[in-house]
N, CA and C of each residue as an Amber inpcrd file, in Angstrom:
protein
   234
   0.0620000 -27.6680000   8.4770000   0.0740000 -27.3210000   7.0620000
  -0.5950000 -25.9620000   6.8750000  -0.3460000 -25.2220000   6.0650000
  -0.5860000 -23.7100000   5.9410000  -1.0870000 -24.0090000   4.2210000
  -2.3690000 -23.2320000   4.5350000  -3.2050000 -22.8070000   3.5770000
  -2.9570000 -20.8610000   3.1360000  -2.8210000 -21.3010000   1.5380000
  -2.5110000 -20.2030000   1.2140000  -3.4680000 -19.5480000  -0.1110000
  -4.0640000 -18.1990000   0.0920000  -4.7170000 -17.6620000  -0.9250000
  -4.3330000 -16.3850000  -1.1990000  -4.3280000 -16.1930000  -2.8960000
  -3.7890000 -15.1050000  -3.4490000  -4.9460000 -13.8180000  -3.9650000
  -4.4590000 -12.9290000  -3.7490000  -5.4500000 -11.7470000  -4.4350000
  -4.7450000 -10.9540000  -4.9660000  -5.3780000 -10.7550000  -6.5690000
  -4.2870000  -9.8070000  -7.1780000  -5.5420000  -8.1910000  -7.4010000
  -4.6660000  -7.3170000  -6.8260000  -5.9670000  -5.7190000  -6.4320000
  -5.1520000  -4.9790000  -7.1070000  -5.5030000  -3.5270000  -7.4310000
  -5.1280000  -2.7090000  -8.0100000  -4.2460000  -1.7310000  -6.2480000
  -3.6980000  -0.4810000  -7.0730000  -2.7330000   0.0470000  -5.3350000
  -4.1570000   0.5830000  -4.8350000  -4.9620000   1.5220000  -5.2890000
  -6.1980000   1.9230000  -4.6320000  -7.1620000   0.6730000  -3.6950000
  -6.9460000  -0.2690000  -4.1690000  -7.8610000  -1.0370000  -3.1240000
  -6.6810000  -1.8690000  -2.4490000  -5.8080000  -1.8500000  -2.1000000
  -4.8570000  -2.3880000  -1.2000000  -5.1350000  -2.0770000   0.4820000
  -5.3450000  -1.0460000   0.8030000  -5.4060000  -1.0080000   2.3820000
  -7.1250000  -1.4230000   2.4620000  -8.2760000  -1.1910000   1.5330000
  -9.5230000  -1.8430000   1.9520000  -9.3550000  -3.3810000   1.9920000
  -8.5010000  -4.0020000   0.9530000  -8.3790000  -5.3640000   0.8930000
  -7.6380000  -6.1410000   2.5550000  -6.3190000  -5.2880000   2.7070000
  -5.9380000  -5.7670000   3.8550000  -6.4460000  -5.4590000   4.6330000
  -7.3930000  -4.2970000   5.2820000  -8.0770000  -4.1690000   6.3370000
  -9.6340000  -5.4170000   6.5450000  -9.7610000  -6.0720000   5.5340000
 -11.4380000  -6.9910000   5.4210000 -10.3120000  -7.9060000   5.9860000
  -9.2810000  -8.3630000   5.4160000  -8.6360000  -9.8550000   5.6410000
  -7.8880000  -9.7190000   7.2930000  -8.0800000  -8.3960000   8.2310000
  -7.3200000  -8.3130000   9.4730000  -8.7670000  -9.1110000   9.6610000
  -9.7170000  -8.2550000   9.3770000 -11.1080000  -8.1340000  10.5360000
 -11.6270000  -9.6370000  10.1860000 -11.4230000 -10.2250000   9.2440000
 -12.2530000 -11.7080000   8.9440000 -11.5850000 -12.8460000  10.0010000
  -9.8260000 -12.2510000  10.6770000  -9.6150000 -13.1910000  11.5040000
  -9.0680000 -14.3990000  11.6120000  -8.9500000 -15.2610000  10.1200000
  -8.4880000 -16.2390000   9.8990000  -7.3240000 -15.9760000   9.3210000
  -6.9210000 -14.7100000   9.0580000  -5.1560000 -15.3340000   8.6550000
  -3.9820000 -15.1880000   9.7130000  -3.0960000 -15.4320000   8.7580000
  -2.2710000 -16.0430000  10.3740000  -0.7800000 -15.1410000   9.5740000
  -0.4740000 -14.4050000   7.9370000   0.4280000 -13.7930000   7.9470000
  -0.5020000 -13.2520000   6.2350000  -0.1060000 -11.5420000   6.0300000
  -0.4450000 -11.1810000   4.9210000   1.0550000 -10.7400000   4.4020000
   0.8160000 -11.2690000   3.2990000   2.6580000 -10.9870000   2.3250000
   2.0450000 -10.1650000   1.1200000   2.6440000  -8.5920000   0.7940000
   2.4410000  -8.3920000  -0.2030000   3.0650000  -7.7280000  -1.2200000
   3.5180000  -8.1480000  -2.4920000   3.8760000  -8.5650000  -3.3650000
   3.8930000  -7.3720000  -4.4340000   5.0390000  -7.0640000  -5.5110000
   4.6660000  -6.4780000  -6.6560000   4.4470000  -7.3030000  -7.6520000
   4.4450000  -6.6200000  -9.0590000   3.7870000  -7.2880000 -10.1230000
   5.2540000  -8.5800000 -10.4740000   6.4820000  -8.3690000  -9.6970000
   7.4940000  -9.1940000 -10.4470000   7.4660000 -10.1910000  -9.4860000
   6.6510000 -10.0090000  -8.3600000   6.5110000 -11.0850000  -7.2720000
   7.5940000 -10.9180000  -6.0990000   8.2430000  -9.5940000  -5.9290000
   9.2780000  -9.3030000  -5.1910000   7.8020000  -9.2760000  -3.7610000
   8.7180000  -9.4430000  -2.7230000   7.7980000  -9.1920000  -1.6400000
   8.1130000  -7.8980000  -1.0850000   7.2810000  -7.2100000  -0.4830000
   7.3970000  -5.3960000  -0.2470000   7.5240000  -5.4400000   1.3630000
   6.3240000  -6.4250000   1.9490000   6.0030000  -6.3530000   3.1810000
   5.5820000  -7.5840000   3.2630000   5.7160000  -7.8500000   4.6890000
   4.8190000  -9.2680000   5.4620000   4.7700000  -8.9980000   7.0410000
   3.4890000  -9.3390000   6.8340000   2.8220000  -8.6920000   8.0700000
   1.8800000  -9.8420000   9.1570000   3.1940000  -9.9470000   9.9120000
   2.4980000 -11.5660000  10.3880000   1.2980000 -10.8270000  11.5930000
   0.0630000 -11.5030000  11.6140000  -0.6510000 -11.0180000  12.6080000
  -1.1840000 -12.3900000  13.5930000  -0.9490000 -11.9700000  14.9120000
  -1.2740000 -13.1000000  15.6190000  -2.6400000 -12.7070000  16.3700000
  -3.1200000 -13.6680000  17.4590000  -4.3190000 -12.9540000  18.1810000
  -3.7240000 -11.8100000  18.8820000  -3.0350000 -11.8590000  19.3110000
  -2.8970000 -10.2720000  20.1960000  -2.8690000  -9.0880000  19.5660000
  -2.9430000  -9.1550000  18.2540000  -2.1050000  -8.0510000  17.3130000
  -3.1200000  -7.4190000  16.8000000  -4.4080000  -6.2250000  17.6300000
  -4.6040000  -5.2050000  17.4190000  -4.9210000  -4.1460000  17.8100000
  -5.5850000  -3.4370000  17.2650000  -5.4950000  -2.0570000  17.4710000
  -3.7900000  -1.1740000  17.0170000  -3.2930000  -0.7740000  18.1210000
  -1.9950000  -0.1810000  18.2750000  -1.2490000  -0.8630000  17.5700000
  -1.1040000  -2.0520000  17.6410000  -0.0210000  -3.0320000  16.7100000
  -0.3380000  -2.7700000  15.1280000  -1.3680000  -2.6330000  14.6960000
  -1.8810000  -2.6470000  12.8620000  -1.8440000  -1.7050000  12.5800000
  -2.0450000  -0.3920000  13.2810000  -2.0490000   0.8170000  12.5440000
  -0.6740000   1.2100000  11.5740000   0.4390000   0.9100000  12.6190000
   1.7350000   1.6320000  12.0120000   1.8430000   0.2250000  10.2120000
   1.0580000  -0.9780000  10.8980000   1.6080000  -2.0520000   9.3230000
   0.6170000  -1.2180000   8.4030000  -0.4910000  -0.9670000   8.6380000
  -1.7160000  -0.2240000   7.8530000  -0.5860000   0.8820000   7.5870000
  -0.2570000   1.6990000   7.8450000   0.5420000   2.7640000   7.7990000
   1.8760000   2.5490000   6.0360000   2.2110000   1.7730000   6.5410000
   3.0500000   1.0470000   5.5430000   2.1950000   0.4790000   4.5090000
   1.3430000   0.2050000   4.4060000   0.3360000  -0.6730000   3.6980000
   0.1830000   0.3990000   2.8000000  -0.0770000   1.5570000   2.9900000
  -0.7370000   2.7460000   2.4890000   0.3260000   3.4900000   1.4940000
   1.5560000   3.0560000   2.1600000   2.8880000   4.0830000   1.5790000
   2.9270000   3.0260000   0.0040000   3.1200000   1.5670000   0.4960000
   2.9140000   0.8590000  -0.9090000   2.3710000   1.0120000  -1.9550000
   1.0050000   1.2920000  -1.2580000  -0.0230000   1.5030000  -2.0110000
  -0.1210000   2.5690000  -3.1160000   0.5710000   3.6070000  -2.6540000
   0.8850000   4.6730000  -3.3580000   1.8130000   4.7860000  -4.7360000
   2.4730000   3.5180000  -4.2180000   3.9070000   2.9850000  -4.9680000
   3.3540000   2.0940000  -6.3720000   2.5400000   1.4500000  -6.1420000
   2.4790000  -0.0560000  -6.7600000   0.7540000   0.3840000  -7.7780000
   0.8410000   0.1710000  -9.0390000  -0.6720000  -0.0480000  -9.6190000
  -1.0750000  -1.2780000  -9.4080000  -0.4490000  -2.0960000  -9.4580000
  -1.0880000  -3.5050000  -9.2490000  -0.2520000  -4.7340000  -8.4460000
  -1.0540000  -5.3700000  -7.4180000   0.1880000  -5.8850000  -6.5130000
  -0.8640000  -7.3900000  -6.3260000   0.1130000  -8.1960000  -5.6530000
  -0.3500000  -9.7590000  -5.1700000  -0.7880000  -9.4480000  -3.3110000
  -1.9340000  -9.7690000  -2.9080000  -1.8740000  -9.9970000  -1.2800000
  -2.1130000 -11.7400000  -1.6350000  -0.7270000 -12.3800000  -0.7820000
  -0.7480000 -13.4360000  -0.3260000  -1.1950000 -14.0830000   1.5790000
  -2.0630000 -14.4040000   1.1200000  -2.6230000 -14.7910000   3.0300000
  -2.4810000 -16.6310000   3.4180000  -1.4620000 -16.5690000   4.4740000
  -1.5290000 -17.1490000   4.8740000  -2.4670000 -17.4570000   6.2740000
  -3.2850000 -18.9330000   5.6970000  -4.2080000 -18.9350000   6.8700000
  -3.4340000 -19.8650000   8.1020000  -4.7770000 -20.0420000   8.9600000
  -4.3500000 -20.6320000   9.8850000  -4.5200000 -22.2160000   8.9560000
């Protein structure tokens, strides 16, 4: 069963938000969302998946960010 929590951030705190929720470790996929609930990105992260692997999703994370005033991060945990 998959546990799921929502955060609704402004676009400026979008890559600090997804970068706390890589490093905390417990999620298992970040989905994130505009204000109509369309999904933009999903960014499944497993244990193997860092360094080299997050930068280019961080990368994308950032282009959103630019895009969107206010967006949903949905995390799926483990």
């Amino acid at each position: 069963m998959e546990n799921q929590e929502e955060f609704k951030v402004r676009g400026e705190e979008l890559i600090k938000k997804v970068k706390e929720l890589i490093k905390a470790g417990n999620a298992r996929r970040i989905i994130i969302k505009n204000e109509a609930g369309e999904t933009f990105v999903e960014i499944p992260l497993t244990v193997g998946a860092v360094g080299a692997l997050i930068a280019p999703m961080l990368a994308a994370v950032g282009a959103i960010a630019a895009l969107v005033t206010k967006c949903t991060i949905v995390v799926v945990k483990k």
